[in-house]
C-alpha positions as CSV (number, residue, x, y, z in Angstrom):
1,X,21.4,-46.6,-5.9
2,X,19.8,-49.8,-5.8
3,X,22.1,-51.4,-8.4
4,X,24.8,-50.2,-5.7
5,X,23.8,-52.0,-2.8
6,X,23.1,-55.1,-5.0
7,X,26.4,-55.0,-6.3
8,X,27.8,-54.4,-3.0
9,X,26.2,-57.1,-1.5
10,X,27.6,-59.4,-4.9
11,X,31.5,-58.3,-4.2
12,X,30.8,-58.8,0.0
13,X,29.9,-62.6,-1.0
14,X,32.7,-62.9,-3.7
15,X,34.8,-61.8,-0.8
16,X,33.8,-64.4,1.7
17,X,34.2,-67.3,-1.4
18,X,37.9,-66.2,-2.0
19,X,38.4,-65.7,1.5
20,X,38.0,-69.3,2.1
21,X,39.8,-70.4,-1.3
22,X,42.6,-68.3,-1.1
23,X,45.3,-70.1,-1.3
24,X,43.8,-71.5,-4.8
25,X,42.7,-68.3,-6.3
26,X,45.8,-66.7,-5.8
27,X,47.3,-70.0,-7.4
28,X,44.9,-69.6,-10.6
29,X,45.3,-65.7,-10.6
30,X,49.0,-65.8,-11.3
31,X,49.3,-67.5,-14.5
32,X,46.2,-65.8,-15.6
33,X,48.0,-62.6,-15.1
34,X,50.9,-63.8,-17.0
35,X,49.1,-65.1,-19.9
36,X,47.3,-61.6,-20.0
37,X,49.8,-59.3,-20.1
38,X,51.4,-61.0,-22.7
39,X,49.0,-61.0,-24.9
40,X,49.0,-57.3,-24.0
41,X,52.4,-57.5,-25.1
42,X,52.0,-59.1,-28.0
43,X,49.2,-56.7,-29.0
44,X,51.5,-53.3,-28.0
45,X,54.0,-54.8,-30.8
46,X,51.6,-55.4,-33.2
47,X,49.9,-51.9,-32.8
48,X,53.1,-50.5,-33.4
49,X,54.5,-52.5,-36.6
50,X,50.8,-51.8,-37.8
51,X,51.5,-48.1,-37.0
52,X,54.6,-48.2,-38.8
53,X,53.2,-50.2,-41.8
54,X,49.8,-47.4,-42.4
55,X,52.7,-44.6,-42.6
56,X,54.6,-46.5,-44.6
57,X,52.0,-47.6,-46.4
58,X,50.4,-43.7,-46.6
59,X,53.6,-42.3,-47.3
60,X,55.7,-44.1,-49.1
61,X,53.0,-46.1,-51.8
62,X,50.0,-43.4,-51.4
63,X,47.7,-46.7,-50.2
64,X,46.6,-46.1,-46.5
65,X,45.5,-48.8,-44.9
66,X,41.6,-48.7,-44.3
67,X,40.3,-48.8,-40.6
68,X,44.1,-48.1,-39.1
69,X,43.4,-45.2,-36.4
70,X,39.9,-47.1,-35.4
71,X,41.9,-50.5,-35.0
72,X,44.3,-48.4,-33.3
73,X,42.1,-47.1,-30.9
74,X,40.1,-50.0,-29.9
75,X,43.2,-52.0,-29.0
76,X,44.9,-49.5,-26.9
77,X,42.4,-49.8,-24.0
78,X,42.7,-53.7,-24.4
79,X,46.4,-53.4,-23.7
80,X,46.0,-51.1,-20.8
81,X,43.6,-53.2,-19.0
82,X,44.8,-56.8,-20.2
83,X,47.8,-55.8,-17.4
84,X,46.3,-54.1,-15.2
85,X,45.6,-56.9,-12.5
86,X,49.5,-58.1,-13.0
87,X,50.8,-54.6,-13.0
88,X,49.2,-54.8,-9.0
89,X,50.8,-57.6,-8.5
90,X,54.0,-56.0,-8.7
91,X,53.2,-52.9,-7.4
92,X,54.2,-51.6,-10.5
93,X,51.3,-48.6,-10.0
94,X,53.2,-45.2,-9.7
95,X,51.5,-44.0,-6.2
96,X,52.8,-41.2,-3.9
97,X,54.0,-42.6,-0.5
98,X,55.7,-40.1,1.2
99,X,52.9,-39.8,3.7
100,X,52.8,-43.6,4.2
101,X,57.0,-43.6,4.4
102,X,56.3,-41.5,7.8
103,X,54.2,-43.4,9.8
104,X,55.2,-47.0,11.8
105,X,55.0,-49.9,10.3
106,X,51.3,-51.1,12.0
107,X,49.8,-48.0,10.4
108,X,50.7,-48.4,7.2
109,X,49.7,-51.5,7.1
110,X,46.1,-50.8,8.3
111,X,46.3,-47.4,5.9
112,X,46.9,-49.7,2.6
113,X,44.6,-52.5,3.8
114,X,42.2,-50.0,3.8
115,X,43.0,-47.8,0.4
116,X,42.7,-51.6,-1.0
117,X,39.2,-52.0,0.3
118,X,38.3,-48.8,-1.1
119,X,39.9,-49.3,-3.9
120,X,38.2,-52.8,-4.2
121,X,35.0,-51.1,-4.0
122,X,36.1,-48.9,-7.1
123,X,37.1,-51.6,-8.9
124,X,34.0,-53.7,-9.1
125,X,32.0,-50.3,-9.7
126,X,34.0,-49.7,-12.5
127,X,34.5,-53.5,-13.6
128,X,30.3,-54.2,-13.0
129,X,29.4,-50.4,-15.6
130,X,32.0,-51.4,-18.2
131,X,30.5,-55.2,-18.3
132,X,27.2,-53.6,-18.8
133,X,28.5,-51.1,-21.4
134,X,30.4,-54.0,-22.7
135,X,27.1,-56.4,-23.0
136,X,25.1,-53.7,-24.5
137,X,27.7,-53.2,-27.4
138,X,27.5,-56.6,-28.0
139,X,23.5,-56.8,-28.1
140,X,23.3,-54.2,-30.5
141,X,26.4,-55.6,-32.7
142,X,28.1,-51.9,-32.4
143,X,31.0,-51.2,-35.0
144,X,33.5,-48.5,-36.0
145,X,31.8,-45.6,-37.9
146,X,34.1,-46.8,-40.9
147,X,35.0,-49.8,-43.0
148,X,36.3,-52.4,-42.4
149,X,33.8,-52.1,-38.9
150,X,35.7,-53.3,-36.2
151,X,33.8,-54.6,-33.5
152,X,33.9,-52.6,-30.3
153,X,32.4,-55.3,-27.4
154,X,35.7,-56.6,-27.0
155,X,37.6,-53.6,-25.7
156,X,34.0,-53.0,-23.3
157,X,35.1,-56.5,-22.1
158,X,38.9,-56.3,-21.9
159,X,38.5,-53.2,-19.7
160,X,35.8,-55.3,-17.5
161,X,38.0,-58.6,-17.3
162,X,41.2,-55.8,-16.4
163,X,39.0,-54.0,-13.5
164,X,37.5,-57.5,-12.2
165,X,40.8,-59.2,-11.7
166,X,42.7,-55.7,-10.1
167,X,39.6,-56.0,-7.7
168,X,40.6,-60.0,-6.9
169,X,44.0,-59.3,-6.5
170,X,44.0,-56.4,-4.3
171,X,41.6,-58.6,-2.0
172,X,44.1,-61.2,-2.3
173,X,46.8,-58.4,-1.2
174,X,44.4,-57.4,1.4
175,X,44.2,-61.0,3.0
176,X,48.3,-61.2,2.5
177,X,48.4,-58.0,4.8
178,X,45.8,-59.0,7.4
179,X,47.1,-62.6,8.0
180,X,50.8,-62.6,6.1
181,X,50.9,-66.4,7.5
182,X,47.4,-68.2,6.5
183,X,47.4,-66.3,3.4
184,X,50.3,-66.2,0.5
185,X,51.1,-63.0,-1.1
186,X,51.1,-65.4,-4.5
187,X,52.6,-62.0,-7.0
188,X,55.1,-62.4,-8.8
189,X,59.2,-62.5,-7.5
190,X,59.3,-58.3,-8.6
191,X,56.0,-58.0,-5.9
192,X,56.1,-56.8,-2.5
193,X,54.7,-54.5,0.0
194,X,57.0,-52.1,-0.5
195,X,54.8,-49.7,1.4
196,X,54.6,-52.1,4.2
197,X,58.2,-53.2,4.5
């Protein structure tokens, strides 16, 4: 519970600090958002000629490839959460809306400002226990049970770098909704507030 409040205390002040530098972190998140998810891309196409190449390889010339389904693995979560933040920037998140789609305008904006804050808070949780996780696999050097020993830290830290950035932008978002003019929405041209409009 401690570690809670600690954290909590930790997000509150990272709020106030972006609060203030807005404008700029939304400026900086963008193209870090791009440059993510394509290298999450990038690493969905390799996963699936690598894929293709083990049941070739397995099939075809009776030589699987060693360490496929554990290299596999440990990528798929990097991919996921590599997009993540730009995925909110787009509201490309499949939500259900039909109870928002009823109510005026004013309270559905002060219902999504506050699923963001909640979901903010869920975020960081998430983001702060996976960055521990991740830390701790990279203290104790942790690797596949099988040759050729992949690594495994660095899907620990892709899913704390994905969590960490949703939580920025859906403060960001949150700013955008509770003062549209001194704050930019700063998403990409597919974003909007489609729940909001």
């Amino acid at each position: 519970m401690h570690e809670l409040i600690v954290l909590a205390i930790v997000v509150a002040a990272l709020m106030a600090v972006t609060t203030v530098a807005a404008g700029l972190v939304g400026e900086l998140l963008r193209p870090v958002e791009v440059a993510l998810v394509v290298v999450a891309a990038a690493l969905a196409t390799f996963v699936m000629a690598f894929v293709g190449a083990e049941v070739g390889m397995r099939y075809l010339l009776n030589a699987p490839i060693p360490g496929h389904l554990e290299l596999s693995e440990l990528l798929m979560p990097i991919i996921v959460f590599l997009g993540l933040s730009y995925t909110q920037a787009t509201h490309g998140h499949v939500g259900m809306d039909l109870a928002l789609d009823m109510l005026p305008t004013n309270a559905r904006r002060r219902a999504v400002m506050a699923t963001l804050l909640v979901s903010i808070f869920i975020c960081s949780v998430l983001a702060w226990f996976s960055g521990k996780n991740a830390y701790q696999l990279w203290l104790y050097d942790d690797v596949t049970m099988s040759p050729p020993y992949f690594k495994t830290w660095p899907t620990g830290a892709a899913i704390t770098l994905g969590y960490a950035l949703t939580a920025l932008r859906m403060y960001l978002q949150y700013l955008h909704l509770w003062n549209p003019d001194r704050f930019p929405a700063n998403e990409p041209e597919a974003g909007g507030m489609h729940a909001v409009e």
